[in-house]
Structures are given as C-alpha cells and as structure tokens.
N, C-alpha and C positions, 0 to 999 in steps of 0.2 A: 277595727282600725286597719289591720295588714288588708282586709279585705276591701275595703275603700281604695286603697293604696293599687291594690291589683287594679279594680276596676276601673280608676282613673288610669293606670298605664297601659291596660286593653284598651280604652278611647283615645289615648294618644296615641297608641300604634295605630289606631284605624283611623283618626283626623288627619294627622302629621304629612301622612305621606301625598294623600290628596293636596291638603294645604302645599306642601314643599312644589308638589308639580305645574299646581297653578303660579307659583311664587316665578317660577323658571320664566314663565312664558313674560310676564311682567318687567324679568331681571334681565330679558337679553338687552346686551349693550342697544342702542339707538344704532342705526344705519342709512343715510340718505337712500343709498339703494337700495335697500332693502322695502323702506317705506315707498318709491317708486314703483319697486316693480309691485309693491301688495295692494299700493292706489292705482295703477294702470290698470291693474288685475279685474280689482274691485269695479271701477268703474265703468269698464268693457259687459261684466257681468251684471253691472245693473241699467246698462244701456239692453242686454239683450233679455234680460225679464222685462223689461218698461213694455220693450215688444209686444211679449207674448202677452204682459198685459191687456195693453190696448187694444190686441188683436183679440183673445178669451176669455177675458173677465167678462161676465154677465152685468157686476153692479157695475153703473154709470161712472161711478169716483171711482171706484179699482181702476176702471178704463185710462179719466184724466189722470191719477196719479200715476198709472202706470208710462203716460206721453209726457209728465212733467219729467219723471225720470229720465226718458230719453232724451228729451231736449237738455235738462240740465247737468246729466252726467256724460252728454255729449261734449257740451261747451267745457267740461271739467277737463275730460279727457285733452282735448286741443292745448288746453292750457298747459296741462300737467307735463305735455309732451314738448313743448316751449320750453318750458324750465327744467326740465332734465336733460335737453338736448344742452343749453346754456352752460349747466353747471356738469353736463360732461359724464352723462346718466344714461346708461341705455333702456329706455320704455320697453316691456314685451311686445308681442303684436298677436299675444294670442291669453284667454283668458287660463286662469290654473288649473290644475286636473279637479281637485277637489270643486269648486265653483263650477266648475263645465259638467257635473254630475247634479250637483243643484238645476241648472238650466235645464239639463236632459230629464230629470224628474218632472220637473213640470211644466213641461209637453204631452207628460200622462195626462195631467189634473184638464177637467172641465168644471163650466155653471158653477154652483155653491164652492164646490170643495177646491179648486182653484182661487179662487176668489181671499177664502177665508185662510188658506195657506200662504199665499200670496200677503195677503196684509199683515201675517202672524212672522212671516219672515224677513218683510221690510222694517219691522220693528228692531228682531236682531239685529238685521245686516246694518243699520242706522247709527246701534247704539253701538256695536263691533269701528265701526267708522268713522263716529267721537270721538272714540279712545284714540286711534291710530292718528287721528289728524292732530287731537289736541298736545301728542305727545310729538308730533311733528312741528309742530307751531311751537314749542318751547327747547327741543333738543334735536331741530337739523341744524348742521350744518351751512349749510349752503342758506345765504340769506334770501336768495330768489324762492327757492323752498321750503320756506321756512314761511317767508308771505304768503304764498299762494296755499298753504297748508289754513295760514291764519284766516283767508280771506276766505276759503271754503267751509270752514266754521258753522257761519251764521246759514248758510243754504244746506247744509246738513242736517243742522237741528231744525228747519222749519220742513227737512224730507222728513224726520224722526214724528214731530207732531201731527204731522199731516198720515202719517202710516199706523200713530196709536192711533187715532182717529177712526181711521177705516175699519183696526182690529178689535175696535169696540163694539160697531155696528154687525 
C-alpha cells in the first residue's frame, strides 16, 4: 500500500507540473489586443507560407491551398485591420520572431518534403486559430471584434479541413 502511495505521488509530481503549465497558457486573462496583435501576426504569417506555397509545392492542391490561403487570409488581414483601428488597437506590421522562424524554415523545404510539412503544419496552425478566434468570438470586448472574430470562424474551419485533407494524402 505505502508503496502505491509513493508511486501515485512520483506520477503526480511528473503529470502536475506539465498539467499546471498548460493550464497557465489557457488561464491568461482575454485581451482585445493581445488577440490582435496574435491574429495580425498569424495572418501575415499565413499570407506569406500561402506564397511559398504556391510558389514550391510540387502537389497541385498544396499549390491552390496554399493561394486560398493568401487570398483569404489577405482579405482577413484588411479586415482585421478596420476593427482594430475602430476599436482603438494597434495592428503590428510585421509578423513575430517565433512565426518569422517558421517562414525562414521553410524556405529550406523543396518537392515531397515541403509539401508534406506544409500540410502537416497548416493543420496545427488551423486548429491553434480555432482556439484563439473561438475564444475571441465569446470574451472580446470590443463588439466589432468580437464579430469579426465570430465571422472568421466558419472560413477557418473550412482552412482546417481543407489542410487534414492534404495531410492525409
């Protein structure tokens, strides 16, 4: 029995503090700007992979999703930049270090292995972008941001199916 007891308290010291850290990232307060500048960020950074998609991808659908991407996370971006100017937001104009290391990586990637990273990572970036928006669309502030949060939704999740799609093939 003591010995169960140890061993369930060695797995909760090694679960807990993982657990606690993801907890943080979930528990920080909501912030208009914050979510601003991390959907300006985002969407700069997926206008400029749609690029190098359309430009390096070998499969044909890597190519168009990667020009859907530009086109629609262009028209995002214009938006986005409306309602933050509105509601009194300052938009970046440049994308984040962390994202701008992503882009720089794959600039490496050619043919196959760009291709299959590229779809493997629009999947993340998609479902990362749910999160952010859905929690935008219930706790901004700002009701113009709050729509435009709501209204990008549906063209997020049909980037998300459209990118398992690809990382299937």
């Amino acid at each position: 029995m003591l010995r169960r007891v140890s061993l369930s308290a060695a797995l909760a010291l090694l679960v807990f503090p993982f657990a606690s850290a993801d907890d943080k990232k979930t528990d920080k307060p909501f912030s208009d700007a914050d979510f601003v500048k991390a959907a300006a960020s985002g969407g700069m950074h997926e206008v400029e992979l749609g690029k190098l998609a359309a430009d390096r991808a070998k499969d044909p659908g890597v190519k168009q999703f990667g020009q859907m991407m530009v086109t629609d996370h262009t028209k995002a971006n214009e938006e986005l930049k409306k309602v933050a100017k509105g509601a009194g937001l300052t938009v970046p104009d440049k994308i984040d270090e962390q994202q701008q290391k992503e882009i720089d990586r794959f600039k490496n990637l050619t043919g196959d292995a760009f291709d299959r990273e590229y779809a493997k990572h629009m999947v993340k970036d998609h479902e990362e972008d749910l999160a952010e928006f859905t929690r935008a669309s219930k706790e901004a502030k700002n009701p113009a941001l709050k729509e435009f949060a709501t209204k990008t939704l549906p063209t997020l999740q049909k980037h998300l199916e459209a990118a398992k799609k690809l990382n299937r093939q």
